[in-house]
LONUKE-886731 format. One record per residue (C-alpha): residue in one letter; residue number from 1; y, z, x. Coordinates in steps of 0.05 Angstrom, whole numbers, plus 5000, padded with zeros to 4 digits. Each point is the difference from the previous one (the first is absolute). Layout:
<resn A	resi NUM	v Y	w Z	u X>
...
% end
This chain:
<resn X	resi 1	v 6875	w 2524	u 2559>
<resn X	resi 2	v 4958	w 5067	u 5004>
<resn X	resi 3	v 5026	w 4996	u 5073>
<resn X	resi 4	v 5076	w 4998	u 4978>
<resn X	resi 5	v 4984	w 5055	u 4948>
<resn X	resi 6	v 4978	w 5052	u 5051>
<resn X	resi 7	v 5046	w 4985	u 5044>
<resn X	resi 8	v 5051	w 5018	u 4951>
<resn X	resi 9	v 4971	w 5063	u 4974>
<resn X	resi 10	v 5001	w 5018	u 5082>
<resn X	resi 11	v 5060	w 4991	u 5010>
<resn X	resi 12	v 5025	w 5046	u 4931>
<resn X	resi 13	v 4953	w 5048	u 5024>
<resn X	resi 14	v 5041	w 5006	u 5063>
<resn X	resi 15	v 5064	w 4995	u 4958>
<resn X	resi 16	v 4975	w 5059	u 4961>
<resn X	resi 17	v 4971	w 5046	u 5055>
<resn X	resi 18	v 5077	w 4990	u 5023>
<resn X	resi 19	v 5031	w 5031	u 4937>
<resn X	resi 20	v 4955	w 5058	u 5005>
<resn X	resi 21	v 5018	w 5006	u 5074>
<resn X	resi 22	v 5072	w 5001	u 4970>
<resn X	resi 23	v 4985	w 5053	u 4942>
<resn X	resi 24	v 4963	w 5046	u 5048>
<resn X	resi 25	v 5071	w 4993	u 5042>
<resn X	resi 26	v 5035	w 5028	u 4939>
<resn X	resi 27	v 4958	w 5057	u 4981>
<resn X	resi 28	v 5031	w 5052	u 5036>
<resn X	resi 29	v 5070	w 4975	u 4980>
<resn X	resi 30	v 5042	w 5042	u 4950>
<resn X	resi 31	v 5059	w 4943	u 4974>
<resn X	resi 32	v 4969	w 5012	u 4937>
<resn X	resi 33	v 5035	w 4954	u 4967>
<resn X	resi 34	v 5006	w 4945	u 5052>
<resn X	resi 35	v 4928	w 5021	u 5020>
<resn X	resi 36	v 4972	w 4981	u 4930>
<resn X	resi 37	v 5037	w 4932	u 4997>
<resn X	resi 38	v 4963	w 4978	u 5054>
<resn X	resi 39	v 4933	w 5023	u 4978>
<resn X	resi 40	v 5011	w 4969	u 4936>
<resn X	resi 41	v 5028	w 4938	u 5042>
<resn X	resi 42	v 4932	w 5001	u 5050>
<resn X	resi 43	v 4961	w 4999	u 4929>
<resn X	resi 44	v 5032	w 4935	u 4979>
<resn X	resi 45	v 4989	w 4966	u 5066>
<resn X	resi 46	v 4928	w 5020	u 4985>
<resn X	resi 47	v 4997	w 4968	u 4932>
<resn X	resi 48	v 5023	w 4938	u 5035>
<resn X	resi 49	v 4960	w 4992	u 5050>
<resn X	resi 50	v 4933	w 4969	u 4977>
<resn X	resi 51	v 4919	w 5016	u 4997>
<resn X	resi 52	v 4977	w 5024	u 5074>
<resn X	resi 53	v 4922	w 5006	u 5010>
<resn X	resi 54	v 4963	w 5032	u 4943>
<resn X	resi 55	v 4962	w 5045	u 5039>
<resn X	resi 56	v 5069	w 5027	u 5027>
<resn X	resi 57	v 5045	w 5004	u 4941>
<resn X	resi 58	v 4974	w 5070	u 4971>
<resn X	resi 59	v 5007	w 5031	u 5073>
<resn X	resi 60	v 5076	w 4978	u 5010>
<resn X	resi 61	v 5023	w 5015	u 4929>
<resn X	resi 62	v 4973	w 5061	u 5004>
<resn X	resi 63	v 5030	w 5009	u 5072>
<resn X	resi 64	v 5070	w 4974	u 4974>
<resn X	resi 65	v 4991	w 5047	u 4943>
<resn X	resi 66	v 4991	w 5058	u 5035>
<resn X	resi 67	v 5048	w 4993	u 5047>
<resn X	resi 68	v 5048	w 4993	u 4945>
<resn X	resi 69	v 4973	w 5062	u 4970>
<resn X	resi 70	v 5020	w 5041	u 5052>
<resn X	resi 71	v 5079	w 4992	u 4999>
<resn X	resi 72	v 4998	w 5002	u 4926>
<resn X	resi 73	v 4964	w 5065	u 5002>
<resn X	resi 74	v 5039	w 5037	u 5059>
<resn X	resi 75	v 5064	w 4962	u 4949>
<resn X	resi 76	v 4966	w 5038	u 4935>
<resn X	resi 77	v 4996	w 5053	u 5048>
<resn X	resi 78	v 5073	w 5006	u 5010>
<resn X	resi 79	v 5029	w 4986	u 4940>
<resn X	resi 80	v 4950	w 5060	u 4964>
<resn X	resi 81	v 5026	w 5051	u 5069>
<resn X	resi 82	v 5074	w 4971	u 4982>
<resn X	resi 83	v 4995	w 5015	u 4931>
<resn X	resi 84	v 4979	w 5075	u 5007>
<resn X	resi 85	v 5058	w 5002	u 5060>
<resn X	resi 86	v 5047	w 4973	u 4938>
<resn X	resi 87	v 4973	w 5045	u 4963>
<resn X	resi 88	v 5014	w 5063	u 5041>
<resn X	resi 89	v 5067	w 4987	u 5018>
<resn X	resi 90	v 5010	w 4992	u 4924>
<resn X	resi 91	v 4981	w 5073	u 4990>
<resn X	resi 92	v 5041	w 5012	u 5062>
<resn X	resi 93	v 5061	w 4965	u 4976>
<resn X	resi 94	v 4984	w 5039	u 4927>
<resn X	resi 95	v 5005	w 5061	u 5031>
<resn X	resi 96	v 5066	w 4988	u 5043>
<resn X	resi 97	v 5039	w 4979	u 4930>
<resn X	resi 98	v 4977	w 5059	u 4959>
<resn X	resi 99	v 5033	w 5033	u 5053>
<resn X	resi 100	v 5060	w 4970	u 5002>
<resn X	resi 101	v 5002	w 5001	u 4921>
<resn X	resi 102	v 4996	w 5074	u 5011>
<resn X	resi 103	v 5060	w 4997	u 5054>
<resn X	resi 104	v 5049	w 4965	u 4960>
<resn X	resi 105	v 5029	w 5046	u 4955>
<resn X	resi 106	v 4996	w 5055	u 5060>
<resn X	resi 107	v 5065	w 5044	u 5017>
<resn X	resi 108	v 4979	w 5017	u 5070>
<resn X	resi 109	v 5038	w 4938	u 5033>
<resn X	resi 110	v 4980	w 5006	u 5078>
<resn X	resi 111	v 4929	w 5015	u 4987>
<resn X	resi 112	v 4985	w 4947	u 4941>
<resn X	resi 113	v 5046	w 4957	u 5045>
<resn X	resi 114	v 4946	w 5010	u 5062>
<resn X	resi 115	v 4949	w 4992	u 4958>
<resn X	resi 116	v 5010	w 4936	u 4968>
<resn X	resi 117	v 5009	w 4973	u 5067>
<resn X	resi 118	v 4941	w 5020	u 5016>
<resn X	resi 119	v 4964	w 4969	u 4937>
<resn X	resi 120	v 5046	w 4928	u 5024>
<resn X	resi 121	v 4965	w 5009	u 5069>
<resn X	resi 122	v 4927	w 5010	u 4965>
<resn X	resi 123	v 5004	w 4937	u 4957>
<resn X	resi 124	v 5017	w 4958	u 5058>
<resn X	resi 125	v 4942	w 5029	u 5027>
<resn X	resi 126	v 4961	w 4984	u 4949>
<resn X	resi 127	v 4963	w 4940	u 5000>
<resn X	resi 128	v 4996	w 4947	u 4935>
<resn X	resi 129	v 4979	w 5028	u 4929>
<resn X	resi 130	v 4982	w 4945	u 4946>
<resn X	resi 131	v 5062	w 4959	u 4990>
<resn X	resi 132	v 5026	w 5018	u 4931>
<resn X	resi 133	v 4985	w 5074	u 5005>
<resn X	resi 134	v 5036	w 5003	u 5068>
<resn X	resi 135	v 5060	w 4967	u 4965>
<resn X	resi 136	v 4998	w 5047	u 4947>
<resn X	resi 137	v 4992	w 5055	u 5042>
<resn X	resi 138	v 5046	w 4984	u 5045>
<resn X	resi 139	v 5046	w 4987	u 4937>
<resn X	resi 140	v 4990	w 5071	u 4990>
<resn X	resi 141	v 5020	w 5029	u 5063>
<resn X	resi 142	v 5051	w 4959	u 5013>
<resn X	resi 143	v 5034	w 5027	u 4933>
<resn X	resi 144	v 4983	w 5072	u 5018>
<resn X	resi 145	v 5039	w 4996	u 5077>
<resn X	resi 146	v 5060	w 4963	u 4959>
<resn X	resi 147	v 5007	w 5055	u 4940>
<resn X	resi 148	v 4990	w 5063	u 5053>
<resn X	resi 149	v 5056	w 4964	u 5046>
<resn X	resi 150	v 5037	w 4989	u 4953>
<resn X	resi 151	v 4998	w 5067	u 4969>
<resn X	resi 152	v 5020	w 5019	u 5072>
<resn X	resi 153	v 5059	w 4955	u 5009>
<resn X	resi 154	v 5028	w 5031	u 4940>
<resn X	resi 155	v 4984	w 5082	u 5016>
<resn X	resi 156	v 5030	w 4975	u 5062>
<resn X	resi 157	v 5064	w 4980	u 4962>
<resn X	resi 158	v 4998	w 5043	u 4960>
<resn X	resi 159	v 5012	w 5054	u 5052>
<resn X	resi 160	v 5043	w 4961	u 5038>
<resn X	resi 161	v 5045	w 4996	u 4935>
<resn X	resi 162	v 4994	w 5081	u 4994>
<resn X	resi 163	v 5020	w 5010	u 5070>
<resn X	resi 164	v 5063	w 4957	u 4989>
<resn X	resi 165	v 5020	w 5043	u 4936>
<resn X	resi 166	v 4980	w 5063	u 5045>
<resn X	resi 167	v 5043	w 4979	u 5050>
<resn X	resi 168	v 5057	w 4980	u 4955>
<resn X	resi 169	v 4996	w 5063	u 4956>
<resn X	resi 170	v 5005	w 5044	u 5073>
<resn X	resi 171	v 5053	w 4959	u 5022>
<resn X	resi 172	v 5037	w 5021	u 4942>
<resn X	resi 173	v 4981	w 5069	u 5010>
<resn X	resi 174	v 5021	w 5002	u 5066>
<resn X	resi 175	v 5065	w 4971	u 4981>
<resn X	resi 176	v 5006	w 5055	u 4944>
<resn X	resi 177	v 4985	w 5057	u 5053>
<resn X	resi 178	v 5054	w 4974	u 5048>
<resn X	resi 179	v 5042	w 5002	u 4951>
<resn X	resi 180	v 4987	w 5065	u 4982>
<resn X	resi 181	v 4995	w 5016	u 5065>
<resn X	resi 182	v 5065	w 4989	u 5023>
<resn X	resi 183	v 5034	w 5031	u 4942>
<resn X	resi 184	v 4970	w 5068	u 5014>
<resn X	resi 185	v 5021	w 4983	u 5076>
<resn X	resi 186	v 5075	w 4993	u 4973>
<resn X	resi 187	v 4996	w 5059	u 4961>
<resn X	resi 188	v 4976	w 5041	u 5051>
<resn X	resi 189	v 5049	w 4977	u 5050>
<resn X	resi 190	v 5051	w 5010	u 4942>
<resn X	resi 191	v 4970	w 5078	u 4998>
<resn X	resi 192	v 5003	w 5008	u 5075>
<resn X	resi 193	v 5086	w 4971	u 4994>
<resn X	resi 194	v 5007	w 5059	u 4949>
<resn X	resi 195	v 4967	w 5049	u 5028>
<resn X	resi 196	v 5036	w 4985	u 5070>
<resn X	resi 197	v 5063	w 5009	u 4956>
<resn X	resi 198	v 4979	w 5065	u 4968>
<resn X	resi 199	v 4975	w 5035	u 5070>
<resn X	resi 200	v 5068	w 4966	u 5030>
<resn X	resi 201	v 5043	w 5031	u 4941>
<resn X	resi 202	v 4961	w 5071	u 4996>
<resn X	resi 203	v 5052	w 5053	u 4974>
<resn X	resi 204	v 4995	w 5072	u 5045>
<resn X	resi 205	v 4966	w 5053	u 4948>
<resn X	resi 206	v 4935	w 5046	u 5002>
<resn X	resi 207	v 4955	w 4930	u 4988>
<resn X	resi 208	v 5032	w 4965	u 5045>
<resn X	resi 209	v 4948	w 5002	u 5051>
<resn X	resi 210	v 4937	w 4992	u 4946>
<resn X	resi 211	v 5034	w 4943	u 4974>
<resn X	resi 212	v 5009	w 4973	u 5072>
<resn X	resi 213	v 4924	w 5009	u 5018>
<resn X	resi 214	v 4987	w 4973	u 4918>
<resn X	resi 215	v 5029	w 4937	u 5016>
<resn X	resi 216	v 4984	w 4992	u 5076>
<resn X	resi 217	v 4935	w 4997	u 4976>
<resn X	resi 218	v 5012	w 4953	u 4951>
<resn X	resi 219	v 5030	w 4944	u 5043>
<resn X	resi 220	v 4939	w 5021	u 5046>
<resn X	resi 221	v 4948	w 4979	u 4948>
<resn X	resi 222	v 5048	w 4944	u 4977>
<resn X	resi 223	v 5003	w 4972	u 5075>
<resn X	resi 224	v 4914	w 5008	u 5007>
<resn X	resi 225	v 5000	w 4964	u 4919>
<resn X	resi 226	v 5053	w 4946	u 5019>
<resn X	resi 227	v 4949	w 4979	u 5071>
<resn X	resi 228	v 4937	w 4995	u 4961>
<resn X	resi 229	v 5034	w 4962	u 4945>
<resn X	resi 230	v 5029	w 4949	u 5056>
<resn X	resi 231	v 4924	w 4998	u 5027>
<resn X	resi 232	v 4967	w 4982	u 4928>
<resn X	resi 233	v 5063	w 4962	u 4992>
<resn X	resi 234	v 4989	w 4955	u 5071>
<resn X	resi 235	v 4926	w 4996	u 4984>
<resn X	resi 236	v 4999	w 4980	u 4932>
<resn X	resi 237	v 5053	w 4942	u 5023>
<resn X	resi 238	v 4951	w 4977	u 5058>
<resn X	resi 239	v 4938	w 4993	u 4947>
<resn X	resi 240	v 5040	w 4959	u 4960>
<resn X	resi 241	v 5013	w 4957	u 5057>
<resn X	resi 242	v 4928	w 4997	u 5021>
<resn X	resi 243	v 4983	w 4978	u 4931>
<resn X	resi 244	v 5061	w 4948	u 5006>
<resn X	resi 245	v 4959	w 4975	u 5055>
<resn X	resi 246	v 4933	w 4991	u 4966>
% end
C-alpha cells in the first residue's frame, strides 16, 4: 500500500512540475485576458491533482506560484501604464473640445473650417480615454463641428440668397439704363434730323455764317454723343446677356 501511495504522489509530482513548465510558457505572454483564463485554468488542474511527496510540495507550490506571479505582475503592470496612457489622452481629448467649443460660434469660415479638421485628425490620433468620458467628450465635439457647420451652411446661403437679389436688382437696373439709354439715343438723333434741317434751310443775312458754324458744331457734338451712346448702349446689352448666361 505505502508502495502504491508513493507511486502516486510521483507521478502528480510529475503532473505538477508540468503545469509550471506550462505557466513559465505563459509569462511573457500579453492576451491578458485569455492569458489569465489559463492561469486560473493551470490552478484548477492543480487543485485536482493529488498529494506529491511532502518534502517536495512547498518547493513546487512555491515554484507554480511564482511563476504565476510574474504574468500577473507584468499584467498589473500594464493595466496601471494603460491607465495613466487613458488618462493622458483624456486631458488630450479635453483640450481638443474646449477648442472646438471655442470654434463653433466663430465667423472666420476657412480658418475655423481648417481648424476643426485638424482637431478631427487629432482625435483619431488619439488613443482611448476612459469610456464614458470619451463618449461625453466626444458628445461634445461632435455637437460643436455640427453647430459651426451649420452656422456655415447658412452664412453660405445666406449670401448666396443676397447675390441672387444683387443680381436681380442690377438686372433691373441695367434694364432701366437701356431704357434710358436709348431714349436719349432717339432724342439725340431727333436733334441731329433738326439741326440738319435748320443748317439745310439757313436764310442769307449778317448771321448766316455764325449760325452755320453754331449748328455745324452742334450736329458735330451730336454725331461724337450719338457713338458713345451706341457704345454704352451695345455694352450694357452684352452684360445683360452674360448675366443671361450665368
Amino acid at each position: 500500500n505505502y508502495a502504491k501511495i508513493e507511486k502516486e504522489q510521483t507521478e502528480n509530482l510529475t503532473k505538477k512540475l508540468a503545469l509550471i513548465d506550462q505557466a513559465i510558457a505563459l509569462q511573457q505572454d500579453t492576451n491578458w485576458n485569455e492569458t489569465t483564463q489559463k492561469m486560473q485554468d493551470l490552478t484548477e488542474q492543480w487543485k485536482q491533482i493529488g498529494r506529491v511527496p511532502s518534502e517536495k510540495s512547498d518547493e513546487i507550490w512555491n515554484a507554480f506560484s511564482a511563476a504565476k506571479d510574474v504574468f500577473f505582475a507584468a499584467k498589473r503592470a500594464h493595466f496601471d501604464e494603460f491607465k495613466i496612457t487613458l488618462e493622458d489622452n483624456l486631458i488630450k481629448k479635453e483640450t481638443i473640445v474646449n477648442r472646438a467649443l471655442s470654434l463653433k460660434e466663430s465667423s472666420d469660415w476657412r480658418a475655423a473650417t481648417d481648424e476643426f479638421l485638424e482637431l478631427m485628425e487629432s482625435w483619431k490620433k488619439t488613443g482611448p480615454a476612459p469610456r464614458q468620458k470619451n463618449e461625453e467628450l466626444w458628445e461634445l465635439f461632435i455637437n460643436a463641428k455640427k453647430t459651426f457647420f451649420e452656422r456655415k451652411d447658412a452664412d453660405r446661403e445666406r449670401r448666396k440668397k443676397a447675390a441672387i437679389a444683387y443680381a436681380d436688382k442690377r438686372k433691373e437696373q441695367q434694364v432701366e439704363f437701356l431704357k434710358q439709354l436709348k431714349e436719349e439715343l432717339a432724342d439725340e438723333e431727333a436733334k441731329q434730323i433738326e439741326f440738319s434741317a435748320s443748317l439745310q434751310n439757313l436764310e442769307d443775312g449778317p448771321k448766316k455764317e455764325q449760325l452755320k458754324e453754331h449748328l455745324t458744331n452742334l450736329i458735330e457734338e451730336g454725331k461724337r454723343l450719338i457713338e458713345k451712346k451706341k457704345q454704352l448702349i451695345a455694352k450694357t446689352e452684352q452684360e445683360q446677356q452674360a448675366a443671361v448666361k450665368e
